[in-house]
Biopython code that builds the backbone (N, CA, C, O; Angstrom):
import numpy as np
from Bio.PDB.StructureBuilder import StructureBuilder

atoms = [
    (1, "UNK", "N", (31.655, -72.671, 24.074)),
    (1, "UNK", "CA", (31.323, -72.800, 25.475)),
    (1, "UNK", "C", (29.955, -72.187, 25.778)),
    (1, "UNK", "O", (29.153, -72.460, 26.671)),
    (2, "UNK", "N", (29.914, -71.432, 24.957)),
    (2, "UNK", "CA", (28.407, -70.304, 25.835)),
    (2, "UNK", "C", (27.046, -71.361, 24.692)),
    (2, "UNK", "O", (25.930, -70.854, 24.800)),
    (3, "UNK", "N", (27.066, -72.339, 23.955)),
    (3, "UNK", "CA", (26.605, -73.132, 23.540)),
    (3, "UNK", "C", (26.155, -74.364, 24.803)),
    (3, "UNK", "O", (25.062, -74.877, 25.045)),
    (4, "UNK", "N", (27.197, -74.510, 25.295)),
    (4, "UNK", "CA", (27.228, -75.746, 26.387)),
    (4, "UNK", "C", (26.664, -75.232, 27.620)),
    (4, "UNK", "O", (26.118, -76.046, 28.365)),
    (5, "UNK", "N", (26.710, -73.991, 27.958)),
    (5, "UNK", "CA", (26.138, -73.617, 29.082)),
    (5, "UNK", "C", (24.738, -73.044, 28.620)),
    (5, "UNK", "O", (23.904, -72.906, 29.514)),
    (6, "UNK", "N", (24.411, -72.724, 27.440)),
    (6, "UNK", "CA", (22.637, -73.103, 26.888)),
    (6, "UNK", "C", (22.007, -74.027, 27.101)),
    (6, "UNK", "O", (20.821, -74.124, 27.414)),
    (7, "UNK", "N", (23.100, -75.088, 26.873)),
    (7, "UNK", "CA", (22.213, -76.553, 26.822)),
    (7, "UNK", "C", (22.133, -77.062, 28.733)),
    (7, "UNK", "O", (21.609, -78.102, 29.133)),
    (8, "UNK", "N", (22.749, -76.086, 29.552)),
    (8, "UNK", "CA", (22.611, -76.524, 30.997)),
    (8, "UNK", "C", (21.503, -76.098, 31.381)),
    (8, "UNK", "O", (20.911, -76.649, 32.309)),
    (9, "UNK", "N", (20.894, -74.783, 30.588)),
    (9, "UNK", "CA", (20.038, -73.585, 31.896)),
    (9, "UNK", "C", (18.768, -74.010, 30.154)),
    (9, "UNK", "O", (18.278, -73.069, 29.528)),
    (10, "UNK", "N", (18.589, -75.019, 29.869)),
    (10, "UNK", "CA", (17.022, -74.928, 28.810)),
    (10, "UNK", "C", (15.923, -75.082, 28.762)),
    (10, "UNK", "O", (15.046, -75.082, 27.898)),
    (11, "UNK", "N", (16.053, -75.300, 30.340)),
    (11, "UNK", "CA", (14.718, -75.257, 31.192)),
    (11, "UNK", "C", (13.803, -73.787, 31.991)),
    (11, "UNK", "O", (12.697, -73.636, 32.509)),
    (12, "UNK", "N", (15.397, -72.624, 31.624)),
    (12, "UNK", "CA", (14.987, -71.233, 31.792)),
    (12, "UNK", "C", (13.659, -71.050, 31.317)),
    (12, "UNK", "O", (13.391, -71.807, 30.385)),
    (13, "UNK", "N", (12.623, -70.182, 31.708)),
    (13, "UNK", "CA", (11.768, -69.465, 30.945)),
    (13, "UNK", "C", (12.224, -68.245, 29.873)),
    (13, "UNK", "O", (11.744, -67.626, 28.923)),
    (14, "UNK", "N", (13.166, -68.294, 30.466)),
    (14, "UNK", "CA", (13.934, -66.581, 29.191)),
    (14, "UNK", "C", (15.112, -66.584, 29.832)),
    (14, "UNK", "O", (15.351, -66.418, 31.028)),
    (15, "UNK", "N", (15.933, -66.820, 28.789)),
    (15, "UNK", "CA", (17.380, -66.610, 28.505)),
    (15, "UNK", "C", (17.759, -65.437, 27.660)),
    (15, "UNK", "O", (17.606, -65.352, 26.441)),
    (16, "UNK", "N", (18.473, -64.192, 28.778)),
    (16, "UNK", "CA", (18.929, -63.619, 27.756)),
    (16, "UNK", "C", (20.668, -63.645, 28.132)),
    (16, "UNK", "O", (21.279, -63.670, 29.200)),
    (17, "UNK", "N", (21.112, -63.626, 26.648)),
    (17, "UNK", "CA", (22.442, -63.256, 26.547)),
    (17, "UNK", "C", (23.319, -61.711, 26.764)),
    (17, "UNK", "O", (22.748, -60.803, 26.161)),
    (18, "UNK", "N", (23.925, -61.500, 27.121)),
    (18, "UNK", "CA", (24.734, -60.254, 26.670)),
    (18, "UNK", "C", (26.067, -60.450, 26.054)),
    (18, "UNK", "O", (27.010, -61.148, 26.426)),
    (19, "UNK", "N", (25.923, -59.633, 24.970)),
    (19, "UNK", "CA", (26.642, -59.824, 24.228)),
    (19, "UNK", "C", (26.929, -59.575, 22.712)),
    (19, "UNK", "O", (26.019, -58.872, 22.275)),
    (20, "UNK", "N", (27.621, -59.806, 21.974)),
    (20, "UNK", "CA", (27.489, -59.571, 20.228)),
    (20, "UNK", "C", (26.558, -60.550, 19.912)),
    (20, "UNK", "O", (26.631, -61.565, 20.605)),
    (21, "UNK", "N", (25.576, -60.515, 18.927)),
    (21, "UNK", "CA", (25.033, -61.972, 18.266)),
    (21, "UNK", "C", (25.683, -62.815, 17.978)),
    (21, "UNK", "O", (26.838, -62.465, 17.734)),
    (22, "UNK", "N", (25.486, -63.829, 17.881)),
    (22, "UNK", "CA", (26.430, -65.027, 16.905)),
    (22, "UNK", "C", (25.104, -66.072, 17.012)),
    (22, "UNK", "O", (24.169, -65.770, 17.754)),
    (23, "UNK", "N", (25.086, -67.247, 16.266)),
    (23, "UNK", "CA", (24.401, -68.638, 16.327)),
    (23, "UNK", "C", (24.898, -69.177, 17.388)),
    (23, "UNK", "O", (26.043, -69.408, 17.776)),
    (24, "UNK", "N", (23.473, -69.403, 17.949)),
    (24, "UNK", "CA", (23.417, -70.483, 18.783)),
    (24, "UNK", "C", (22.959, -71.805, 18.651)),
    (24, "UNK", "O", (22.666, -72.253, 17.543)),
    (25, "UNK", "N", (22.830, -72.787, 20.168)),
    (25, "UNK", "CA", (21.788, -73.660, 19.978)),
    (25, "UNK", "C", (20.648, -73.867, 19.999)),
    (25, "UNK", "O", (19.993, -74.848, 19.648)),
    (26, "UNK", "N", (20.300, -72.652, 20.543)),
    (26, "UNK", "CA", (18.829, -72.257, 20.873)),
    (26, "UNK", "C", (18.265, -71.072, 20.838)),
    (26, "UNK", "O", (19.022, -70.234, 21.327)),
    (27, "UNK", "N", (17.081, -70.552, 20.407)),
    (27, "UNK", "CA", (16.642, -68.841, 20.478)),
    (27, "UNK", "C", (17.495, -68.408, 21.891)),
    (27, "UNK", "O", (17.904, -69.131, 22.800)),
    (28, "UNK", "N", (17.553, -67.543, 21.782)),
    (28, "UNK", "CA", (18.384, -65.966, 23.139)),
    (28, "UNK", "C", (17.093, -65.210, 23.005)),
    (28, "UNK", "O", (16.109, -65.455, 22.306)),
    (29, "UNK", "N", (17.304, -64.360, 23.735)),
    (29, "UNK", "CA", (17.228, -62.988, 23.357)),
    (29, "UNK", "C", (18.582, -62.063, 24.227)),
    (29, "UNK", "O", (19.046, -62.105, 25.366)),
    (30, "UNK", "N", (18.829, -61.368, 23.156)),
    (30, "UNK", "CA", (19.891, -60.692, 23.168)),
    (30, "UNK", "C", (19.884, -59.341, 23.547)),
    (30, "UNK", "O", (18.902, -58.640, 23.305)),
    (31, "UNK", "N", (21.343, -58.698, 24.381)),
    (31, "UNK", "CA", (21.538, -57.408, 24.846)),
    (31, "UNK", "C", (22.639, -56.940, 24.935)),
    (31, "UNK", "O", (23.438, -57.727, 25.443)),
    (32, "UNK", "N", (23.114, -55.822, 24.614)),
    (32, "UNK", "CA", (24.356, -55.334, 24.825)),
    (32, "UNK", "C", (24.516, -54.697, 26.340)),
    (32, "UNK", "O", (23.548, -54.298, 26.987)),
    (33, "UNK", "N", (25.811, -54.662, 26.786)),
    (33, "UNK", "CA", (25.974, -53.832, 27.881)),
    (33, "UNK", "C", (26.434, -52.196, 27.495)),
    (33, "UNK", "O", (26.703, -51.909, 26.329)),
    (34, "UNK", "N", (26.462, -51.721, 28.003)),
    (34, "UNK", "CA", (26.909, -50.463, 28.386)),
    (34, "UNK", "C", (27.617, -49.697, 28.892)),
    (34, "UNK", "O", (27.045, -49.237, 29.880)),
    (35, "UNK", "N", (28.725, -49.226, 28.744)),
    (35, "UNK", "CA", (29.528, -49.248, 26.989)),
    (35, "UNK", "C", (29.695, -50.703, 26.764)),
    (35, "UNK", "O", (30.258, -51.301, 27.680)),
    (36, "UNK", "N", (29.222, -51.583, 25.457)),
    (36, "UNK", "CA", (29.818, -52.311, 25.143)),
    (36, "UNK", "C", (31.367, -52.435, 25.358)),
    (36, "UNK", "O", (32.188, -51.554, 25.101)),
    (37, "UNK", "N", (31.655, -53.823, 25.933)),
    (37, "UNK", "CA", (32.579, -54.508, 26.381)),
    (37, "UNK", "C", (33.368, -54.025, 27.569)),
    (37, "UNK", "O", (34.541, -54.237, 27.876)),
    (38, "UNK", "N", (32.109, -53.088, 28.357)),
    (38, "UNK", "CA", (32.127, -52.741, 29.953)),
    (38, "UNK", "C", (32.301, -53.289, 30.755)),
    (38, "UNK", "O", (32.145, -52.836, 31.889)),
    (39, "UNK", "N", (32.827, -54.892, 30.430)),
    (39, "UNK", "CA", (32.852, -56.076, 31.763)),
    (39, "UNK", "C", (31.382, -56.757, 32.739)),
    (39, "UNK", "O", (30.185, -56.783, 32.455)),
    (40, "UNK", "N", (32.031, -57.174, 33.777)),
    (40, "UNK", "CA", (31.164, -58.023, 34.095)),
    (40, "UNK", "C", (30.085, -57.161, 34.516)),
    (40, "UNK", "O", (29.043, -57.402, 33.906)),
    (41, "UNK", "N", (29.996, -56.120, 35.469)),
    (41, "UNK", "CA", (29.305, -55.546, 36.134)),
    (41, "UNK", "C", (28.370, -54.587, 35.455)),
    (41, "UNK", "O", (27.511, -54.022, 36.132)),
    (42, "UNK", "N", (28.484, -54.344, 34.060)),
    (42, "UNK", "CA", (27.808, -53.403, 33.195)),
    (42, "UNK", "C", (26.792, -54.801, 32.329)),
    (42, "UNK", "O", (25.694, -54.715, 31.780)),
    (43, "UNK", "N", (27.617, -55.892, 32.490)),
    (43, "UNK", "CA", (26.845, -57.231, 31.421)),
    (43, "UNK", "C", (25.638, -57.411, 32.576)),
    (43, "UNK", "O", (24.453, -57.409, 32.242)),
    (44, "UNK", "N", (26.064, -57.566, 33.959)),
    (44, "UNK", "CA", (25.242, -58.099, 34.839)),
    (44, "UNK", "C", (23.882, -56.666, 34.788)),
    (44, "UNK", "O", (22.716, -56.833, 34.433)),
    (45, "UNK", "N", (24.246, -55.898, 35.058)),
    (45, "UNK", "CA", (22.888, -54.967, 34.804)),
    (45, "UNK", "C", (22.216, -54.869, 33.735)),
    (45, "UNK", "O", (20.990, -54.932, 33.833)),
    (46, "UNK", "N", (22.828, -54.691, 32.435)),
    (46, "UNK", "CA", (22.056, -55.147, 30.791)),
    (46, "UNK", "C", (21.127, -56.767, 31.008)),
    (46, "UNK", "O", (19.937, -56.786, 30.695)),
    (47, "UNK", "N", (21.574, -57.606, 31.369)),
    (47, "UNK", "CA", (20.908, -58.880, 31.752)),
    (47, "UNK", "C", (20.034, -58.641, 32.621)),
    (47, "UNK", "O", (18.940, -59.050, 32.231)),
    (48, "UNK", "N", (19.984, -58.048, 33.881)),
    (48, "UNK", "CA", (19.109, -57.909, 34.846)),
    (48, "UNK", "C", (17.815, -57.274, 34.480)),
    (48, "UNK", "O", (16.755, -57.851, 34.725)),
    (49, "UNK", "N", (17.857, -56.109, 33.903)),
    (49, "UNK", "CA", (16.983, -55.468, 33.600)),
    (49, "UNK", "C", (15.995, -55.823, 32.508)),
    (49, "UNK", "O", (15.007, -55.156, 32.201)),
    (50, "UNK", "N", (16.529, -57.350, 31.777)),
    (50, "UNK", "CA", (15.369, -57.800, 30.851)),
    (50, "UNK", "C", (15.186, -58.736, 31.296)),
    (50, "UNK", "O", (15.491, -59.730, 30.637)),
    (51, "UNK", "N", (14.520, -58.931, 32.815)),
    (51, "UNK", "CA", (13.506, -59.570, 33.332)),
    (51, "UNK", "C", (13.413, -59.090, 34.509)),
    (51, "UNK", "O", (14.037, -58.251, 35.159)),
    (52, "UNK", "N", (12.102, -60.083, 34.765)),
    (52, "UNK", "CA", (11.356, -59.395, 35.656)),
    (52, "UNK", "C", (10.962, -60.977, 37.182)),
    (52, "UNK", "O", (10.085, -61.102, 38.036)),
    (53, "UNK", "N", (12.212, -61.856, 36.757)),
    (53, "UNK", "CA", (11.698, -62.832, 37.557)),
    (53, "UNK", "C", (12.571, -63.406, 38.995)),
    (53, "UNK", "O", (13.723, -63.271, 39.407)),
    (54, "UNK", "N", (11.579, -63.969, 39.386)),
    (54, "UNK", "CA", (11.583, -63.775, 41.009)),
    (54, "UNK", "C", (13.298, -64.426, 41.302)),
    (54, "UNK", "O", (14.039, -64.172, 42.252)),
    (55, "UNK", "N", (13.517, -65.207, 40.266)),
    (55, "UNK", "CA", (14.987, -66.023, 40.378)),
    (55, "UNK", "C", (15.697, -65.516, 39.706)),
    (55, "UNK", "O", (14.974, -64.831, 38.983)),
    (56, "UNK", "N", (17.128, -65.301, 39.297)),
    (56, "UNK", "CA", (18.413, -64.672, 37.856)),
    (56, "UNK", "C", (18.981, -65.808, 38.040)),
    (56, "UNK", "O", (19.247, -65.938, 39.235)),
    (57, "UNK", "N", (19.248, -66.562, 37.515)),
    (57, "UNK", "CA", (20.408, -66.982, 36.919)),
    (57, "UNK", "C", (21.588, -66.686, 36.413)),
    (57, "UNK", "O", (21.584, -66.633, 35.183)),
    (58, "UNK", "N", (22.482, -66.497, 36.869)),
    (58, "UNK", "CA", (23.618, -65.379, 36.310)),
    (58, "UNK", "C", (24.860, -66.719, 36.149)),
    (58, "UNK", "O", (25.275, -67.541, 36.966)),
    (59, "UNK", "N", (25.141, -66.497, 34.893)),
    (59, "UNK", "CA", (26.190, -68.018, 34.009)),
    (59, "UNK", "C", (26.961, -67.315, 33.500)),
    (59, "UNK", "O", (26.489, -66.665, 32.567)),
    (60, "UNK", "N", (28.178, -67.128, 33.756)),
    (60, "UNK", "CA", (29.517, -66.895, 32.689)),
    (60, "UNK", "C", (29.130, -67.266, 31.304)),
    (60, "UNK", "O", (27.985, -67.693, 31.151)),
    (61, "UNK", "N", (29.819, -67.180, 30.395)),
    (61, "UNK", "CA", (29.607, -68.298, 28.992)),
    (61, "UNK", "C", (31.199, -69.144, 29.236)),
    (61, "UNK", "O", (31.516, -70.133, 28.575)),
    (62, "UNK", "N", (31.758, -68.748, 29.921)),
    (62, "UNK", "CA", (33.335, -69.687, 29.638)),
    (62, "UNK", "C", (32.898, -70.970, 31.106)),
    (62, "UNK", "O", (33.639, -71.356, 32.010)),
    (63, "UNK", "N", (31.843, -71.238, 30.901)),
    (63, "UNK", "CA", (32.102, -72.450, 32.442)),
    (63, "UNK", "C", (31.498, -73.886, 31.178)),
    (63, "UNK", "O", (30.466, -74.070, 30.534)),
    (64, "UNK", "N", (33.148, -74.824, 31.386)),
    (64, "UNK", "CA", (32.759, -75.660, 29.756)),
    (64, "UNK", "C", (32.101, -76.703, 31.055)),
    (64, "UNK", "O", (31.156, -77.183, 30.429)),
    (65, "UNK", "N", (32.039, -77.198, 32.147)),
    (65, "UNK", "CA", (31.934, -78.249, 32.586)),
    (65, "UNK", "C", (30.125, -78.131, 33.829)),
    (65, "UNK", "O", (29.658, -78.889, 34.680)),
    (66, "UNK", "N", (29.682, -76.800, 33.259)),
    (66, "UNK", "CA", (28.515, -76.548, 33.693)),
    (66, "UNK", "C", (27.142, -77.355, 33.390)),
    (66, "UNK", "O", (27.077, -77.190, 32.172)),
    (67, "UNK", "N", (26.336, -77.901, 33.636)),
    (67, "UNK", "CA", (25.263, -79.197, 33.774)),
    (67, "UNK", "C", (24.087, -78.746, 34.612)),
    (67, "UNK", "O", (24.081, -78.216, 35.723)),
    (68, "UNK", "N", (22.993, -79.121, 33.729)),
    (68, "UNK", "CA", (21.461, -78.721, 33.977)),
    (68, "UNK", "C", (20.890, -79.262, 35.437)),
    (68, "UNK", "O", (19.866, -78.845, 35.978)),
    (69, "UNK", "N", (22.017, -80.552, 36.092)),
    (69, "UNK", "CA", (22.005, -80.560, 37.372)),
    (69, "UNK", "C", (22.263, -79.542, 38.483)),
    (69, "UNK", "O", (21.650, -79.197, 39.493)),
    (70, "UNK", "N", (23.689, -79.115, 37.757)),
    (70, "UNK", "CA", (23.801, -78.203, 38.281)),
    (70, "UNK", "C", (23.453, -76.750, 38.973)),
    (70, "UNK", "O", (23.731, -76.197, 40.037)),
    (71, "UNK", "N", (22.527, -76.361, 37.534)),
    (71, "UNK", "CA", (21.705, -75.587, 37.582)),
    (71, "UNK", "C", (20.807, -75.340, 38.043)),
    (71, "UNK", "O", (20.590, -74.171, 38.362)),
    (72, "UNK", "N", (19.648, -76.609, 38.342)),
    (72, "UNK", "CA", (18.533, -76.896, 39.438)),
    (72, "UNK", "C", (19.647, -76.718, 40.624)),
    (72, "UNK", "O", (19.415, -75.817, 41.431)),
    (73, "UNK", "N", (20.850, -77.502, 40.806)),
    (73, "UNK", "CA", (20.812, -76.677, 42.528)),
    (73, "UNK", "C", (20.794, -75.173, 42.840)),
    (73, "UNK", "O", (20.261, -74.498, 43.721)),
    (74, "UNK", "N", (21.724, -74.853, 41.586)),
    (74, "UNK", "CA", (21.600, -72.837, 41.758)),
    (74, "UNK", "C", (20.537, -72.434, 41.880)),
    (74, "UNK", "O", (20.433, -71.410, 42.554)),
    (75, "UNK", "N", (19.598, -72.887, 41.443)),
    (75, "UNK", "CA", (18.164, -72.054, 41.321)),
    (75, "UNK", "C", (16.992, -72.588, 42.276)),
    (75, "UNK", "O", (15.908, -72.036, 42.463)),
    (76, "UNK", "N", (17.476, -73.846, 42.866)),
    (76, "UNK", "CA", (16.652, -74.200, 44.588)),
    (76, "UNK", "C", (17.631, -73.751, 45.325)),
    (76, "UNK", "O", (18.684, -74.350, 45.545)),
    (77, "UNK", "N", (17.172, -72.186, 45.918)),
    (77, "UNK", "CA", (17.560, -71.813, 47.263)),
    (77, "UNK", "C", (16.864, -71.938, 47.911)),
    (77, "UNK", "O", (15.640, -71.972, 47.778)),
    (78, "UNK", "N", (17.599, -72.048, 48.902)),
    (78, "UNK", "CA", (16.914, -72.032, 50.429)),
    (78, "UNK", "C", (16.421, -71.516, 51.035)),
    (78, "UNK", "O", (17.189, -70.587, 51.285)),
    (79, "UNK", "N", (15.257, -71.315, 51.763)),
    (79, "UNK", "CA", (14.237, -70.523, 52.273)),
    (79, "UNK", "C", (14.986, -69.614, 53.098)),
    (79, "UNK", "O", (14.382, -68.563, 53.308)),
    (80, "UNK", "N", (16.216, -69.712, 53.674)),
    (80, "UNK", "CA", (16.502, -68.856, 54.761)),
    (80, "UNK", "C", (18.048, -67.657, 53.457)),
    (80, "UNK", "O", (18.863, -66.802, 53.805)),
    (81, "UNK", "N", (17.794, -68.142, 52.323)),
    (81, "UNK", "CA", (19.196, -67.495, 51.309)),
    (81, "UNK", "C", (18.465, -66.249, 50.717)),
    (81, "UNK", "O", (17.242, -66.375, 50.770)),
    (82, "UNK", "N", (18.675, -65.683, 50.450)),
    (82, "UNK", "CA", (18.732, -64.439, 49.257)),
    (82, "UNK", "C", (19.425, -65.194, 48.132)),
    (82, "UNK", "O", (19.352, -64.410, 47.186)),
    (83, "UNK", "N", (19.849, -65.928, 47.853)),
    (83, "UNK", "CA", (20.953, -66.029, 46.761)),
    (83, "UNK", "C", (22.054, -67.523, 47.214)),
    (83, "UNK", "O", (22.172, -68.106, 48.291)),
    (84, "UNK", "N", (22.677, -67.747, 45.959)),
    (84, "UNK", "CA", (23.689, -69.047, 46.088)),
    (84, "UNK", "C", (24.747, -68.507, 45.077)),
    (84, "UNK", "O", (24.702, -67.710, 44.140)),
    (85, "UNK", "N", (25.536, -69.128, 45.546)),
    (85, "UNK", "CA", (26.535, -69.062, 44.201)),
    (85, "UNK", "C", (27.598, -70.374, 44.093)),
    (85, "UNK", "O", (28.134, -70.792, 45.120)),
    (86, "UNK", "N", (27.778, -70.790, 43.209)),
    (86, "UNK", "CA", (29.337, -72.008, 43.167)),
    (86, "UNK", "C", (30.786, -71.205, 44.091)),
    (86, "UNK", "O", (31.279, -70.078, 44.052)),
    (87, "UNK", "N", (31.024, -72.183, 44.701)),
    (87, "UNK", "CA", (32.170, -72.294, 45.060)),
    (87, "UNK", "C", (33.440, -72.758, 44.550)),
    (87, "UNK", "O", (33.289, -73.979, 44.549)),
    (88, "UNK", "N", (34.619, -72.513, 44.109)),
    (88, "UNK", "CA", (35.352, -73.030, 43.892)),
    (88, "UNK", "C", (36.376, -74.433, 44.240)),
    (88, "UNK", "O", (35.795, -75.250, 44.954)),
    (89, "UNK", "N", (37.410, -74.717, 43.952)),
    (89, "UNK", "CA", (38.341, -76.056, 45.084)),
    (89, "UNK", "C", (38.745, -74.754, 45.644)),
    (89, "UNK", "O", (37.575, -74.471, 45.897)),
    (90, "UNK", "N", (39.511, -73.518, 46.136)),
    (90, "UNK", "CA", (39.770, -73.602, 46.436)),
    (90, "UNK", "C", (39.029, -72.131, 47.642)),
    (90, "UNK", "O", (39.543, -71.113, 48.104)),
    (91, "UNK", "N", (37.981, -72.594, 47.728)),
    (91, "UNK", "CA", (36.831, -72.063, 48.616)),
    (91, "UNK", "C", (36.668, -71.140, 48.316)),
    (91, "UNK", "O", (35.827, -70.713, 49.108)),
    (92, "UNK", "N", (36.983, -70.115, 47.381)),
    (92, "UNK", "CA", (36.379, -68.786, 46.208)),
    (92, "UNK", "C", (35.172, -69.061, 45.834)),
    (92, "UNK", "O", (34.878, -70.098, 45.239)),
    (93, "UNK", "N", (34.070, -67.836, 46.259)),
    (93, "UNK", "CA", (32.918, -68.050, 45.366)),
    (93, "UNK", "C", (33.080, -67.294, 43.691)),
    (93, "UNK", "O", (33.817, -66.466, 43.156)),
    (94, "UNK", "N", (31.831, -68.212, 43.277)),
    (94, "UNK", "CA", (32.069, -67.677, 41.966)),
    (94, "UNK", "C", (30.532, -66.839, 41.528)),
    (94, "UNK", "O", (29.529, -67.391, 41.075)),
    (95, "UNK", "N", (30.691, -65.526, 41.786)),
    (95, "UNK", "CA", (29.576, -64.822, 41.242)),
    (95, "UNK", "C", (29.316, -64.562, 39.865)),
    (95, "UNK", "O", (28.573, -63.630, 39.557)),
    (96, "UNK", "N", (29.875, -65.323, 38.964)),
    (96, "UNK", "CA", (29.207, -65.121, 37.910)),
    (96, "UNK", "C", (29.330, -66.708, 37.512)),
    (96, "UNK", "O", (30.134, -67.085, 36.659)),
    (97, "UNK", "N", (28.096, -67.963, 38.501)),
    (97, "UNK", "CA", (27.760, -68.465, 39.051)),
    (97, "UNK", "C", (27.097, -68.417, 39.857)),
    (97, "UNK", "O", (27.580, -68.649, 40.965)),
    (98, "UNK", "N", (25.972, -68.167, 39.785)),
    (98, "UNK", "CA", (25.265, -67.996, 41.348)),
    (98, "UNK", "C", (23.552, -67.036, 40.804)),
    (98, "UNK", "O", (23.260, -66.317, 39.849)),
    (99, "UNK", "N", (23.152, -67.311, 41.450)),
    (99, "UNK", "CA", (21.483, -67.161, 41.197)),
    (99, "UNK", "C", (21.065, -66.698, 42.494)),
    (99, "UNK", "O", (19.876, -66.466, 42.713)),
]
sb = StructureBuilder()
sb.init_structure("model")
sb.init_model(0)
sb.init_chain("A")
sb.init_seg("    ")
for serial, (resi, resn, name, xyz) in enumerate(atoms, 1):
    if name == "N":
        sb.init_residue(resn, " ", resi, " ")
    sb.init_atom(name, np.array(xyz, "f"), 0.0, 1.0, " ", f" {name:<3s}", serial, name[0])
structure = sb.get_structure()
């Protein structure tokens, strides 16, 4: 899965992962969180902090049905947003989804 959601966001300027290494489909650059396997909120700051750009992209690796369409909408916000995120069916946002 975290293969398929590479091939959505490969238009990133820098992708980094958090996480253990493994092969991918494409260069990463890679980071652990703190303590390793600290959850979402320790992954989301290890990621944050290796960049420096005006947009994040923030992608689960388990979203199998995620698409580079998709992705251009996360990452055109709207002049009046701070931020977007996916919504769910059943009107739940999904922040680890959302840019």
């Amino acid at each position: 899965m975290l293969d398929r959601v590479l091939g959505a966001c490969q238009a990133a300027r820098r992708t980094v992962v958090v996480g253990s290494r493994r092969p991918t489909v494409r260069p990463v650059h890679w980071v652990r969180e703190e303590p390793p396997g600290g959850g979402p909120v320790a992954g989301l700051a290890a990621g944050v902090l290796e960049t420096a750009a005006g947009t994040v992209l923030v992608l689960s690796a388990d979203l199998p049905f995620m698409t580079a369409g998709t992705v251009r909408d996360l990452v055109a916000i709207p002049p009046d947003h701070e931020g977007v995120q996916l919504v769910d069916g059943r009107g739940r946002g999904q922040p680890l989804a959302a840019a």
